[in-house]
N, C-alpha and C positions, 0 to 999 in steps of 0.2 A: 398570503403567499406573495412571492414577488419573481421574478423575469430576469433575474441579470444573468450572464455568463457565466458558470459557476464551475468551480474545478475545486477538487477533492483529494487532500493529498496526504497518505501514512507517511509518516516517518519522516519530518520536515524540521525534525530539532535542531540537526546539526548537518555537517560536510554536503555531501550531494544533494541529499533534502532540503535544506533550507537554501539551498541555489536555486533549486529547479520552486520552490516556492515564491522566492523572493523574484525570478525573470519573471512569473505567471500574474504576477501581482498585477504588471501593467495591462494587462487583457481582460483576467477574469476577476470575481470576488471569488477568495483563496480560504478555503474552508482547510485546517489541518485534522487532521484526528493524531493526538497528542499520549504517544505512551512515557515517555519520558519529561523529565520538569523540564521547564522551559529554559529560557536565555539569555540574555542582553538583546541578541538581533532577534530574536522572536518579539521581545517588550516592543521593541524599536519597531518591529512589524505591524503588531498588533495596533500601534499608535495610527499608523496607515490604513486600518480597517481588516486586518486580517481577523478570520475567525476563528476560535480555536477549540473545539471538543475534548477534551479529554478521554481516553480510549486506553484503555490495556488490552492490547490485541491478543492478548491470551485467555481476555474473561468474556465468554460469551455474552454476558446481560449487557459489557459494556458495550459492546459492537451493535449488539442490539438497539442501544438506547443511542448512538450516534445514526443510526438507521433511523429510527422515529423521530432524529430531532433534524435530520436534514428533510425527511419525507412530511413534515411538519414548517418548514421555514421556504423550501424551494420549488416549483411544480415543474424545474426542469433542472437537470444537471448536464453541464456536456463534456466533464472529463474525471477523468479517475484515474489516478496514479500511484498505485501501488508499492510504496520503497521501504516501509519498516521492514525489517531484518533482525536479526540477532545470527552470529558469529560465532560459536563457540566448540573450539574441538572436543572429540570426543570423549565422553570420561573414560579414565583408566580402570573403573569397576562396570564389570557386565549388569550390576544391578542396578546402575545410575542410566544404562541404555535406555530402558520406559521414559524415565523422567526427561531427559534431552532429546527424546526425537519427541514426547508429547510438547515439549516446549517450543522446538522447531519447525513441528509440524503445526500447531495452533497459528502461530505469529505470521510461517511462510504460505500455508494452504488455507486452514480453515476461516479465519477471521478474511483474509481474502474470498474467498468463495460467498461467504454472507455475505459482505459488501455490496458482492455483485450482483448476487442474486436478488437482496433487499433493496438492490438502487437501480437494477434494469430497466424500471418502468418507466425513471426517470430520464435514461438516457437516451431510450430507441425513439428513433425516429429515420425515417426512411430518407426525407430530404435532407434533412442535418443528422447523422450518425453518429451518437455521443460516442467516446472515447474511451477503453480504459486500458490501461497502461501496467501490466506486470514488471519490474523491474528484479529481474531473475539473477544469473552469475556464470561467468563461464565457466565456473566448476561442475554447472550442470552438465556438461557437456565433456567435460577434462576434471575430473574429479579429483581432489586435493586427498591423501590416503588417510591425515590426522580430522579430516572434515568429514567425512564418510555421513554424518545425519544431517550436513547442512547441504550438503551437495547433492544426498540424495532427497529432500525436501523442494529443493530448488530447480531441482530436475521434475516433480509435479509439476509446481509450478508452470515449468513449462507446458505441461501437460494440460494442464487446466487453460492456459492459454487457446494454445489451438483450438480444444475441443469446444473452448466458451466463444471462438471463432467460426465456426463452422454454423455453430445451433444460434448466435445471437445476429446473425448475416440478415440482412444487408443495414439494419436497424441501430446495429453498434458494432462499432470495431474494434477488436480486443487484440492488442499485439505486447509484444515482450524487449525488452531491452535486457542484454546481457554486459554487461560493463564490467572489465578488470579493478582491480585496486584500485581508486582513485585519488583518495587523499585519507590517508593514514593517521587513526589517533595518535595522539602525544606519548601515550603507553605502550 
C-alpha cells in the first residue's frame, strides 16, 4: 500500500469531468472509475500517471470490484467526487418508467452510496477530513417537466448528501455542487 494524495473521480471522460480531473492532476494521484471508453485526453492523461478503473456504474460487482481495488492499492483516500450522470428524458411509454428511473437511479444514488460507504474508512479522519463530493443539478431543485426521473434521482442525491453529512461529521465532509449547463455535447 502506499501514502500519496489520492482523489477519486466518476465520470471523468469527457466536458466537466475530465477538467476537474485534469486541474486535480497537479495535487493528487487522480484514480478515475471509468464508465464510458476513453479518449485522446484521457490516453494523454494516463501517460501522466493517471489511473483508470473501469466501472459501469450501473453494475453492482463492478463498483464493487473498484471498492476492492482501491481498498487494496491505497490505505488512505482524501477525495471523492462524484459526477457520472446520465441525462435522458423520460420515455413516452409508462412501461419504459421501471427501466429509466432503475437506470438513473443505479448511476445517480445507488453506485454513489456504495462508494461511500465502501470507501468511508478510508477517508475519515478527524485531523484531515477526507472529502466527497456529489455533483447533483439544479434541477433538483427546479425540476425540468421532460426530466421528471432525472431530476427527481438527483434530488436524492441531494438527499443522501446531507444525510451522509450529518452521520459522517466531523471525520469527512460530504457536500454537493449543483451546476447548470455547462458545456453542451455536439448532439
Amino acid at each position: 500500500m502506499s501514502n500519496p494524495t489520492v482523489a477519486v473521480i466518476t465520470g471523468a471522460s469527457r466536458r466537466f469531468g475530465l477538467l476537474v480531473c485534469e486541474s486535480l492532476m497537479s495535487q493528487y494521484d487522480v484514480v478515475i472509475a471509468l464508465s464510458r471508453s476513453g479518449s485522446q485526453q484521457l490516453n494523454a492523461l494516463k501517460e501522466r500517471g493517471l489511473i483508470i478503473m473501469p466501472c459501469d456504474q450501473s453494475e453492482s460487482s463492478d463498483v464493487e470490484d473498484v471498492i476492492h481495488q482501491l481498498r487494496e492499492r491505497f490505505d488512505r483516500i482524501n477525495l471523492i467526487v462524484h459526477n457520472s450522470s446520465i441525462f435522458n428524458k423520460d420515455p413516452e411509454s409508462w412501461s419504459e418508467v421501471g427501466e429509466h428511473l432503475e437506470q438513473h437511479f443505479s448511476v445517480h444514488v445507488t453506485s454513489v452510496a456504495r462508494l461511500n460507504f465502501g470507501l468511508a474508512s478510508l477517508l475519515s479522519d478527524e485531523q484531515e477530513p477526507g472529502l466527497i463530493v456529489h455533483m447533483t443539478d439544479i434541477f433538483a431543485e427546479r425540476p425540468r417537466a421532460e426530466f421528471s426521473l432525472y431530476c427527481a434521482t438527483k434530488a436524492a442525491l441531494e438527499s443522501l448528501t446531507k444525510s451522509l453529512a450529518v452521520k459522517w461529521a466531523p471525520g469527512i465532509r460530504v457536500m454537493s455542487l449543483q451546476p447548470g449547463p455547462v458545456k453542451f455535447l455536439p448532439e
